[in-house]
N, C-alpha and C positions, 0 to 999 in steps of 0.2 A: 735847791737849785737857784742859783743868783738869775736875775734878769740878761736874758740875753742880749750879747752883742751881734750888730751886726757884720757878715763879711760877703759882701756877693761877689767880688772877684779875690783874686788874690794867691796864684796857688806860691807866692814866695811868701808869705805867713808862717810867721817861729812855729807856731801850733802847726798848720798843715802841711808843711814841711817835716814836723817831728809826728805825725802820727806817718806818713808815708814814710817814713825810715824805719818806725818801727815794725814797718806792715811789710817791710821786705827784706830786713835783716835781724838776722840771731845777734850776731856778734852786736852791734848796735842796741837791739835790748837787752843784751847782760849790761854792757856798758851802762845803760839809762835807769837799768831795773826796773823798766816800764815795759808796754804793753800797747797794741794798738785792738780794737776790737771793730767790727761790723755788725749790726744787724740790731732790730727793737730786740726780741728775745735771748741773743748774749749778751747785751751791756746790761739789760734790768738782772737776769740771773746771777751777773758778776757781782751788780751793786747788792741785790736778797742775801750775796752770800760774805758780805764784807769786802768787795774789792773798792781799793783807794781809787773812785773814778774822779781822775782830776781837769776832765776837759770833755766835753760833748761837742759833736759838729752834727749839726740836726739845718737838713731843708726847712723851709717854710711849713711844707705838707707837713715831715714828722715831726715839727714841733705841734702841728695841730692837733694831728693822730697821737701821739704816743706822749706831749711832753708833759702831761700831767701826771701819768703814772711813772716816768722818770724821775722827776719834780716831788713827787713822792720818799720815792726810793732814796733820793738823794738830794739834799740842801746845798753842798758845798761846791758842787761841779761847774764848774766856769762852761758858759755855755757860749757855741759862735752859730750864728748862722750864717750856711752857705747855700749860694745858688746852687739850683739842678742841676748845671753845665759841672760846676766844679765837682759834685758832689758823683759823677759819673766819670769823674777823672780819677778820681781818689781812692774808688770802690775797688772791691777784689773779686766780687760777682756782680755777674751780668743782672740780675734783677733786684739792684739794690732799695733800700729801705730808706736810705736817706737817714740812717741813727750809726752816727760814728762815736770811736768812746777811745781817750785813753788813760790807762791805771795804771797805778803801782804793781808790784809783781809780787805774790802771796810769797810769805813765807813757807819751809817744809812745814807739812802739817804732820807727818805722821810719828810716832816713834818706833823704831828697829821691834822687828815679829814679837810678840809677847807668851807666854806659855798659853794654849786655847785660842789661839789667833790663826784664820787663814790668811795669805796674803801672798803676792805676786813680788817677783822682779822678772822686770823686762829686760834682756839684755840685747843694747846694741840694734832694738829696732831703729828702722828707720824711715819710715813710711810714714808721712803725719798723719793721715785717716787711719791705719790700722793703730797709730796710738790713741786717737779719740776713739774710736769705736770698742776698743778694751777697757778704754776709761768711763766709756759709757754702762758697758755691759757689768763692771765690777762691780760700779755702784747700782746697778741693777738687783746684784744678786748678792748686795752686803756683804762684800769682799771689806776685809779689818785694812790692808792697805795697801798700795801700788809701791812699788822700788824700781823706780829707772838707774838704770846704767849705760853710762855714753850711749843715748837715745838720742830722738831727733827732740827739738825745742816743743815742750808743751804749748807754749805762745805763739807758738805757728800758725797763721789764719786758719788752716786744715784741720789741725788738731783741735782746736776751740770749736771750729764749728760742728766736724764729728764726734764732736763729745756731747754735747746738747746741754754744756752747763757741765756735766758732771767734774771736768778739772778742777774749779772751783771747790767742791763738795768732798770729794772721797779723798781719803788721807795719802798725801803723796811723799817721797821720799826719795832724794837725789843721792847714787853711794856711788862714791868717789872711787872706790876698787871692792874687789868681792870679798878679800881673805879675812879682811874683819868681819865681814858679813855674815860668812860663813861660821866665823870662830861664835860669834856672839849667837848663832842659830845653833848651835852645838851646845855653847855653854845654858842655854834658856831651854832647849826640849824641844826643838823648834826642827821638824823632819822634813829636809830640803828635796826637793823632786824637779829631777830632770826632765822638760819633754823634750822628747826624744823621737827621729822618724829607726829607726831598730826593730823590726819583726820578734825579737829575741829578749828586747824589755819586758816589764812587766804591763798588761793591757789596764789602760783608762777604763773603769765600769765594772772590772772584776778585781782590780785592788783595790783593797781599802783605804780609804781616804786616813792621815793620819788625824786625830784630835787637832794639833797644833802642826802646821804643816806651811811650808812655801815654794810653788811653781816658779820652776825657772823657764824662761819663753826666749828661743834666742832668735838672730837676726832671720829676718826674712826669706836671704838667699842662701845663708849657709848654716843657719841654726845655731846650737850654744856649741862656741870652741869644748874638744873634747876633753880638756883638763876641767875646762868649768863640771860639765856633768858629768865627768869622773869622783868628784871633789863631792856632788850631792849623793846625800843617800839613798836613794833610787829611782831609777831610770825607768822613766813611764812612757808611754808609746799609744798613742789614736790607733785602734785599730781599723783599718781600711780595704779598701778591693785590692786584689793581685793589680789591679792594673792603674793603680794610683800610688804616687810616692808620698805625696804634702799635701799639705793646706796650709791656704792663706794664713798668717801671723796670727791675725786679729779671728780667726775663724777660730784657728786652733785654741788661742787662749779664751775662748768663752764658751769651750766644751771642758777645760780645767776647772775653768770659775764656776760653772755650774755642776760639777762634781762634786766641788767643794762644798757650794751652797747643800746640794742631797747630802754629803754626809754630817755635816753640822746641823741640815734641820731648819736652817735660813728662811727658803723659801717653798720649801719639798711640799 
């Protein structure tokens, strides 16, 4: 970490200007390929896990508190310091930390299902906390890899922060449409599993989980279009009370993921 500069006023600054665009717009960080982060425990996480942190805005205080273990983490990071005033402008929660960060944006890490592989596609959520929070739980229960499909931005201040680090960490995979997806899950041994809310599917807990196997989780408010889970080879179903129809996204998918984990042995 270079010697800090100082900034106590200034919210028309290239830097703080370009982290609040990236802190409020999708389209804007595909555009930049960047990233904006909040808080001491996701920027040190990002940097433990290789993200390119190319600009720190750190208060006074969190340079006191936290900038050695940053400073650590990271040698190359252009650093500014900002007043509290700004620093409460700039924030995305109300009890901020005063450790702002922004990075390059990771590459896909994962590669498409493998034979002995569990793994997930999301399809089509959109809710950033139920994306963090399945990205949390995945890597919780050593899920082989996450597949979004037209999802909401993992970059999302919600999704980074409901993830606690894990977006960083677990193997992710952005696919562009399903039918490849599908073929190359076909061609590898790879048994695709719809959830499904269907009373008449087969029940989560009494079907066997396959060896090589991938859940498909779909939108929020209306589930996976019925061609998609027509198209997987079979249709799985939570079973629930007469007087409940769903669950939450992120609920649902971390009673798959831990199906998973029981029947590979993961974490059982």
């Amino acid at each position: 970490m270079t010697d800090a500069e100082i900034l106590q006023t200034g919210t028309k600054n290239k830097t703080v200007l370009n982290f609040s665009h990236l802190n409020r717009s999708r389209s804007f960080r595909e555009k930049q390929g960047a990233f904006a982060m909040e808080g001491f425990r996701l920027v040190l996480d990002a940097m433990q896990s290789g993200a390119d942190v190319q600009a720190l805005l750190l208060t006074e205080k969190a340079q006191a508190q936290y900038g050695d273990a940053l400073r650590e983490a990271s040698a190359s990071a252009r650093v500014l310091l900002i007043s509290d005033a700004l620093a409460k402008e700039i924030a995305d929660t109300e009890t901020a930390q005063g450790v702002f960060a922004i990075a390059r944006m990771l590459p896909d890490s994962a590669d498409l299902p493998q034979k002995g592989s569990r793994s997930m596609l999301l399809h089509c959520v959109q809710d950033p906390a139920n994306l963090g929070a399945v990205l949390r739980t995945a890597e919780a229960l050593g899920t082989d890899g996450i597949y979004l499909y037209q999802c909401c931005d993992i970059y999302n201040p919600k999704t980074l922060r409901s993830s606690m680090g894990a977006w960083a960490r677990i193997p992710l995979r952005r696919i562009r449409e399903t039918e490849t997806f599908f073929s190359h899950c076909a061609a590898n041994g790879i048994c695709t599993c719809a959830a499904v809310v269907d009373r008449g599917a087969e029940k989560l807990g009494s079907f066997p989980m396959p060896e090589s196997c991938c859940v498909l989780i779909g939108n929020e408010g209306n589930g996976l279009p019925r061609a998609v889970s027509d198209a997987c080879d079979v249709r799985l179903t939570i079973p629930m009370s007469p007087t409940s129809n769903s669950l939450n996204a992120a609920m649902a998918a971390g009673l798959f993921l831990w199906e998973m984990a029981k029947a590979g042995d993961t974490y059982a």
